[in-house]
C-alpha positions, -999 to 999 in steps of 0.1 A, spaced: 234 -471 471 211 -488 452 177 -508 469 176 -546 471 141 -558 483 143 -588 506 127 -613 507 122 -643 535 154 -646 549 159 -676 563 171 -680 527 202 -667 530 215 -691 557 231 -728 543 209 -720 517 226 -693 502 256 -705 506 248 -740 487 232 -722 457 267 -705 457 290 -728 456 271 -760 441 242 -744 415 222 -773 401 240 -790 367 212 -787 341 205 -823 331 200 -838 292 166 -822 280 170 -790 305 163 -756 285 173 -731 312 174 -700 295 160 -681 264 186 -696 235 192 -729 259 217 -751 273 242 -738 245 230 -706 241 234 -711 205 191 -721 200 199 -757 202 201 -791 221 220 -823 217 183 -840 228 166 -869 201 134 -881 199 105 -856 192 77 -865 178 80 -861 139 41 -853 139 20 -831 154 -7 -803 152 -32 -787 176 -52 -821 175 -24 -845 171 0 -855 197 -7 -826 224 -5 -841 259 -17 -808 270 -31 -769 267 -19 -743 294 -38 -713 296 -14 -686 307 -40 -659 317 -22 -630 295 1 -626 262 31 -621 267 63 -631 236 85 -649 265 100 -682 260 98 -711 280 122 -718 308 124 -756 313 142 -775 345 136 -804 355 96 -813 357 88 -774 361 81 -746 334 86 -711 338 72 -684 316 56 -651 317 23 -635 310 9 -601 308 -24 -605 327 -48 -573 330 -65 -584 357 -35 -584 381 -17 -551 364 13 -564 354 40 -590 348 33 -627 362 54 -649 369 42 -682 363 55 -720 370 36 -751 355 39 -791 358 56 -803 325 43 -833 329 5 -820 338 8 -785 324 -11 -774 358 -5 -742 378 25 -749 406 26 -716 415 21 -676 402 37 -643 412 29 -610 398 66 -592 400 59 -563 371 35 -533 375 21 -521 338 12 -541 312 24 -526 282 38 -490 268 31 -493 229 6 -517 211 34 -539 194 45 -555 228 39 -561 267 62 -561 289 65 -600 293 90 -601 266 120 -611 283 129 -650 290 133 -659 324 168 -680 338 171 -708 363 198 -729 380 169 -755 391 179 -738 426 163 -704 421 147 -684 389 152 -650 376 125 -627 354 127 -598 343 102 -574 327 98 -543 302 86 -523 327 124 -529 343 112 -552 376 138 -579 381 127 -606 405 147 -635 421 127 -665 436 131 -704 447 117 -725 421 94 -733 449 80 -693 444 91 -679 477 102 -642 468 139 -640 481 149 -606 462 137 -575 440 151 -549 421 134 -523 400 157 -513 377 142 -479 362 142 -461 401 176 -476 404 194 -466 378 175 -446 356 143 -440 334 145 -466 308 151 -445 273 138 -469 243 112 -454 217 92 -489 221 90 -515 246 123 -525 262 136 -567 264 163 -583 273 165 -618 290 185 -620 318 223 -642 318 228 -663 348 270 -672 342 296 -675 367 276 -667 400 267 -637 385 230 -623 371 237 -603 345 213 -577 327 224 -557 297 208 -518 288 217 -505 257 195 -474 251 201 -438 235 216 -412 254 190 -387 247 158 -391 259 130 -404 237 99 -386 243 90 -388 275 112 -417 289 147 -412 295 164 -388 316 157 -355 295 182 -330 315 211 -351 316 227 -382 294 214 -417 295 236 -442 298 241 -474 285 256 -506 306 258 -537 320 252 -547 355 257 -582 374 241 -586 409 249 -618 431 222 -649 422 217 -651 461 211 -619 472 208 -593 450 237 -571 458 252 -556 427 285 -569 419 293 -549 390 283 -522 363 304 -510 335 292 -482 311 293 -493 277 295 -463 250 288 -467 214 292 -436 187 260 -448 173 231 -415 175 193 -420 185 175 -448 184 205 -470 165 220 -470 201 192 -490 212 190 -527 214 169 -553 226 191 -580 224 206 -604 249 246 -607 261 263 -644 247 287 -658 273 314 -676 256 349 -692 264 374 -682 241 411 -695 241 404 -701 279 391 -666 285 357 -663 297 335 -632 279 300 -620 279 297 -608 240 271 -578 235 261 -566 203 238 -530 198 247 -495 192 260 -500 154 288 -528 172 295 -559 188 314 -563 219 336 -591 241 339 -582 279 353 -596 309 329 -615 328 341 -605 361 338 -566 357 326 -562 322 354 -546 312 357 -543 268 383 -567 254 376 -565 218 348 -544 201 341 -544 161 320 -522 140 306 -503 124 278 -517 100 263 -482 100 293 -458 89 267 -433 79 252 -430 111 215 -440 107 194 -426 138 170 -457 132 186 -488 131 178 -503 167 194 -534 172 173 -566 179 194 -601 170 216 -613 197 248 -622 193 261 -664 185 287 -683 179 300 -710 164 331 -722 151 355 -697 159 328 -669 142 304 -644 156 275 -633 140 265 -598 140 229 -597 121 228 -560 112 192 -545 111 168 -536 82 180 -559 57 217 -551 60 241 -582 57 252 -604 85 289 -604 96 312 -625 104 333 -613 127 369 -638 138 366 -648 175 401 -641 194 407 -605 188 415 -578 210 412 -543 208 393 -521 183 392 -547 154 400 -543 120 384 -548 89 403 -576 84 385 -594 114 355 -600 93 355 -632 77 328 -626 53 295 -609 53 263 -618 33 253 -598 1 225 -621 -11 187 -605 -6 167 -624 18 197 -639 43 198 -613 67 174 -606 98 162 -576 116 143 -598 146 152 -633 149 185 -647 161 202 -669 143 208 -706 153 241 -730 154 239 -763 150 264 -792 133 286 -769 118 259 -748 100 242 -715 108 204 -714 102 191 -674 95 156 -666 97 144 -636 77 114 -625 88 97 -600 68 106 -625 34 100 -656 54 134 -668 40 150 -696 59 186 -698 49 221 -725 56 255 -711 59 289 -724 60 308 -704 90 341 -707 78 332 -687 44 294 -676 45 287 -693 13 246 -697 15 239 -736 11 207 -726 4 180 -705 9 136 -714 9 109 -691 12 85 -703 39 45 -703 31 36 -682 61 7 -656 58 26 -632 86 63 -624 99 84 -649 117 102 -632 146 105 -656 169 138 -673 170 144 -707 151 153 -736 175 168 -767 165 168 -803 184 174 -833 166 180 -823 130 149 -803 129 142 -767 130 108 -754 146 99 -721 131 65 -700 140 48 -670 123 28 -642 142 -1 -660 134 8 -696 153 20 -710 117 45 -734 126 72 -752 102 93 -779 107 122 -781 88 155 -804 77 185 -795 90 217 -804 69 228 -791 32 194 -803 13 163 -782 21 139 -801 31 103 -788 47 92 -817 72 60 -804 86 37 -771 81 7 -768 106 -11 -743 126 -14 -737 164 -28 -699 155 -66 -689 157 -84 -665 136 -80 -636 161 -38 -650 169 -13 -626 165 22 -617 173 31 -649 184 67 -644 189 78 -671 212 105 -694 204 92 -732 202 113 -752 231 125 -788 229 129 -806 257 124 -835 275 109 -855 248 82 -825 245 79 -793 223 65 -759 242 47 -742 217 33 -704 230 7 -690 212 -2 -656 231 -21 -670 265 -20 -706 256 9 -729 257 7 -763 241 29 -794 253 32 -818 223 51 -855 231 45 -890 219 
């Protein structure tokens, strides 16, 4: 049986039972999870300001107290993020004013800052219904609280279910669909090092708990024939409606995967982009969608495929629409974005922005970026424009449509900023711009 900590209960009285069966409706300008209202990286909102720079147009500067590549969670007039700050040990939990950019309230949910220099464990994007917000951490600490920051429930997913077994530090953003939370672990089945389970198999799955209380609903085992670290990925699952069927779409292990979304049980699954069997080609992208295509961004400079929404079973070759073949329109971090009928690729070692036509992959075009470092985070679109930033706090704005066009190159970074790997959020008139411990608010 596995342990739920409880919080406050007086919670789980008409409370409960309201969050259940009437969840807030996210309203116009609402970005309430890591790839937004759409999950596809983009909103329908206009009217951001075409200018901007760490001088120019910044109503104000948060500072978050610890790094942390986490993207904001907007709802409403509140902000939630995460930070990994030393002096409390751990993961925080943090809400601001969007309109003020002051402190509402902070919880620290995560013990450990960090296993690896490349990352903390404040990687993962929180979720929100504007009723109650989720976080989850590296470390494997999953946390449910009101927006107001009473604690309600806890899980800690590593004594639960196992010793997490990823050679670097593990993310995922939790899925909030359905009256379900839903938390994806794809790792290798052998230990690595000293994490994993070392005298028995580690499994990889998907588990949903209730929003309200914590209870697991579900867990399916996922397998993969992928070997060592290609079965891990630090993606997150895509929930999608196809041909009236809900699915949760996962992608990691050399494969990409529908599911039920009550149960998690495989529809469809398509792969392999890895037929030699690679041990080191961990899976980072998530999946998206758009116009009846999935992309599957294969890692280390491999192509991108296309795979045909609808299927069922183990797919065919003849499932792929196309796949990419030019160099530079690929990526091994960032996800991809959807947005008018185009798909925007960020490459982030070549700093190659690219344009593709879903129904036949054909690359509309394809510009190199003037970044001095990597862009990992993931490009977001809102209002024809694409917000890109480098490790360094380089940001680029660019034109969306089938003429390249580079609107805007500034810098939010510092001399000592790195690894800023936070996607830029639009929403409510305002772009949320993390760079490490600071978080800017730019609006007219």
């Amino acid at each position: 049986m596995k342990s739920i900590h409880l919080h406050l209960a007086i919670v789980f009285g008409i409370g409960a039972s309201m969050l259940q069966t009437s969840p807030g409706v996210a309203g116009e300008g609402d970005w309430p999870n890591w790839r937004g209202p759409s999950y596809n990286g983009t909103t329908a909102e206009k009217g951001f300001p075409a200018t901007f720079s760490r001088t120019e147009n910044v109503k104000w500067v948060a500072d978050l107290g610890g790094i942390g590549a986490s993207t904001p969670v907007i709802w409403g007039d509140q902000v939630f993020i995460t930070a990994s700050i030393e002096s409390e040990g751990g993961t925080v939990a943090l809400c601001l004013d969007r309109i003020t950019g002051k402190l509402k309230w902070s919880k620290k949910f995560g013990e450990g800052l960090k296993q690896d220099d490349r990352s903390t464990f404040a990687g993962p994007s929180a979720v929100t219904d504007g009723k109650m917000v989720y976080f989850f951490a590296g470390s494997g600490h999953l946390a449910a609280f009101t927006v107001q920051g009473e604690p309600v429930w806890s899980h800690d997913i590593q004594k639960e279910y196992g010793p997490f077994a990823f050679q670097w530090t593990f993310s995922t953003s939790p899925v909030l669909v359905d009256g379900q939370l839903i938390l994806q672990v794809l790792q290798r089945d052998v230990a690595a090092g000293d994490r994993g389970f070392k005298d028995r198999k580690n499994d990889s799955y998907l588990v949903a708990f209730d929003p309200n209380t914590g209870k697991e609903l579900w867990k399916h085992i996922r397998t993969a024939d992928a070997v060592l670290e290609s079965l891990e990925a630090f993606s997150t699952p895509l929930p999608v409606e196809i041909d009236g069927q809900k699915q949760l779409v996962v992608i990691g292990g050399d494969c990409i995967s529908g599911h039920e979304l009550n149960g998690g049980k495989e529809i469809w699954r398509w792969g392999t982009w890895n037929p030699t069997k690679i041990s080191h080609w961990r899976l980072v992208p998530s999946p998206v969608y758009g116009q009846g295509i999935f992309l599957a961004c294969a890692p280390k400079n491999s192509p991108i495929y296309a795979i045909k929404a609808g299927g069922k079973g183990t797919l065919k070759q003849d499932s792929v629409a196309w796949q990419t073949d030019e160099k530079g329109v690929s990526s091994d971090v960032p996800t991809p974005a959807f947005y008018q009928g185009r798909f925007y690729v960020l490459n982030e070692g070549g700093k190659f922005i690219s344009c593709l036509d879903p129904d036949t992959g054909r690359v509309i075009w394809k510009e190199r970026l003037n970044a001095t470092q990597k862009l990992e985070a993931s490009p977001t679109i809102a209002d024809d424009r694409i917000y890109l930033i480098s490790h360094r706090g380089e940001v680029f704005v660019v034109q969306t449509g089938d003429t390249f066009k580079l609107l805007l190159e500034t810098s939010f970074g510092e001399t000592e900023t790195k690894d800023a790997r936070s996607s830029i959020v639009p929403s409510h008139g305002n772009l949320l711009i993390r760079v490490n411990e600071k978080l800017f608010c730019i609006g007219k």
